[in-house]
C-alpha positions in Angstrom: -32.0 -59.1 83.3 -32.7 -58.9 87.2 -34.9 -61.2 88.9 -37.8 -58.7 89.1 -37.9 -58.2 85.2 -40.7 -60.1 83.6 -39.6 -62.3 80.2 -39.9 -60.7 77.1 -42.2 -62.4 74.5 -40.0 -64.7 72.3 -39.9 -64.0 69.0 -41.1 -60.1 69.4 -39.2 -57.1 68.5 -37.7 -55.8 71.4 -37.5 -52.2 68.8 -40.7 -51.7 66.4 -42.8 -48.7 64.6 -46.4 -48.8 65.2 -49.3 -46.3 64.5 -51.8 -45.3 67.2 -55.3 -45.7 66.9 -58.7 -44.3 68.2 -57.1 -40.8 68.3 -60.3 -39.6 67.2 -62.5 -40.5 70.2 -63.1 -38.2 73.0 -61.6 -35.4 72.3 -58.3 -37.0 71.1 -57.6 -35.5 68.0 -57.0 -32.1 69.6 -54.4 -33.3 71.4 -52.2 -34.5 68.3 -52.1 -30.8 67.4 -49.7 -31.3 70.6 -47.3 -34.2 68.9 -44.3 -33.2 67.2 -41.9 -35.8 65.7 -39.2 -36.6 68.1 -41.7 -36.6 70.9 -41.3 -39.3 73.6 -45.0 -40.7 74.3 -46.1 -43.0 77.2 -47.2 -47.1 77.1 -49.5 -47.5 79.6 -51.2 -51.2 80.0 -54.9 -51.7 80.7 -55.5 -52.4 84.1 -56.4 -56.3 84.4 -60.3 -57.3 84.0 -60.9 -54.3 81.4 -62.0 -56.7 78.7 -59.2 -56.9 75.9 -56.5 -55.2 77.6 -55.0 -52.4 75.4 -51.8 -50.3 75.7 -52.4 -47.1 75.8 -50.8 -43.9 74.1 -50.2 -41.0 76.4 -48.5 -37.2 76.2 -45.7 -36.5 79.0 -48.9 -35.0 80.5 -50.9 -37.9 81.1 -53.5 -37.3 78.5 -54.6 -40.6 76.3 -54.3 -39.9 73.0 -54.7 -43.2 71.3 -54.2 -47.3 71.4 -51.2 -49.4 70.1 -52.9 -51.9 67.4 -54.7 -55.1 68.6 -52.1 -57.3 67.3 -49.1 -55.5 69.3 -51.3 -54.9 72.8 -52.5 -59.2 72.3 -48.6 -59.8 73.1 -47.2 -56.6 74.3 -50.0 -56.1 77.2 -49.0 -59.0 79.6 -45.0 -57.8 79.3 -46.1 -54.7 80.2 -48.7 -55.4 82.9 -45.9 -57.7 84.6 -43.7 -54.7 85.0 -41.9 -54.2 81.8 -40.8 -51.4 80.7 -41.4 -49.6 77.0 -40.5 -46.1 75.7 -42.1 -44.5 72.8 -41.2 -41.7 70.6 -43.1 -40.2 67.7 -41.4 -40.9 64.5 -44.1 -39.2 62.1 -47.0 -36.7 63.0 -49.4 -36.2 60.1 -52.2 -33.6 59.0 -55.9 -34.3 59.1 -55.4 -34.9 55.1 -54.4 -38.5 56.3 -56.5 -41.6 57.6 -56.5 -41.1 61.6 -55.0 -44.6 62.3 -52.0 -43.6 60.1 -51.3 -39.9 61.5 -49.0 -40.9 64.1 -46.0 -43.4 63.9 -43.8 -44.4 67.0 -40.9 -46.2 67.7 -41.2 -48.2 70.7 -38.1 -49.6 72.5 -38.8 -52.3 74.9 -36.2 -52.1 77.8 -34.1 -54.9 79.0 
C-alpha cells in the first residue's frame, strides 16, 4: 500500500455483492433499462456535511442511478472519501416484476 492510500476498514470485505437502492427516485428507473450484467458501475462518496453520507451508484456516464445500502456506505463512505478506490460491476439486472431494491446486484472490488 503507498503512503497516500487510506486504511481499509478491518474486518470488511475488500470483494462483496450488494444491491442498489432508491433506483426509483428521480427519474432513475429509466436508466436501469441502460444496465446490462457485466456492466462496470461507478462508487462515488457523498461529499462531506451532506447529512448521512451515502455512496452513490453511477453509469460510465455520470448519471446516479441508485445508493449502496446504509449498512455498507456507514463503513465504506470514509474509505472512500479518504481517497480509496472501489470498482463495481453489475452481477444481476432484473425486470420491473422484482422489488426495486433487489433489481440490480454488483460486485464491488475494493482496490489495494
Amino acid at each position: 500500500m503507498s503512503p497516500a492510500s487510506p486504511a481499509f476498514p478491518e474486518g470488511r470485505p475488500r470483494r462483496f455483492r450488494a444491491t442498489v437502492h432508491g433506483t426509483v427516485f428521480g427519474g432513475r428507473e429509466q436508466l436501469l433499462a441502460r444496465i446490462v450484467a457485466g456492466d462496470r458501475l461507478r462508487l462515488v462518496a457523498d461529499l462531506p456535511g451532506h447529512g448521512s453520507p451515502g455512496v452513490w451508484v453511477h453509469l460510465a456516464s455520470g448519471d446516479p442511478v441508485g445508493r449502496l445500502p446504509p449498512e455498507i456506505a456507514h463503513w465504506l463512505w470514509p474509505w472512500l472519501a479518504a481517497g480509496g478506490h472501489a470498482e463495481a460491476t453489475a452481477v444481476h439486472v432484473g425486470g420491473e416484476d422484482e422489488p426495486s431494491w433487489r433489481r440490480v446486484v454488483l460486485e464491488v472490488l475494493c482496490q489495494h
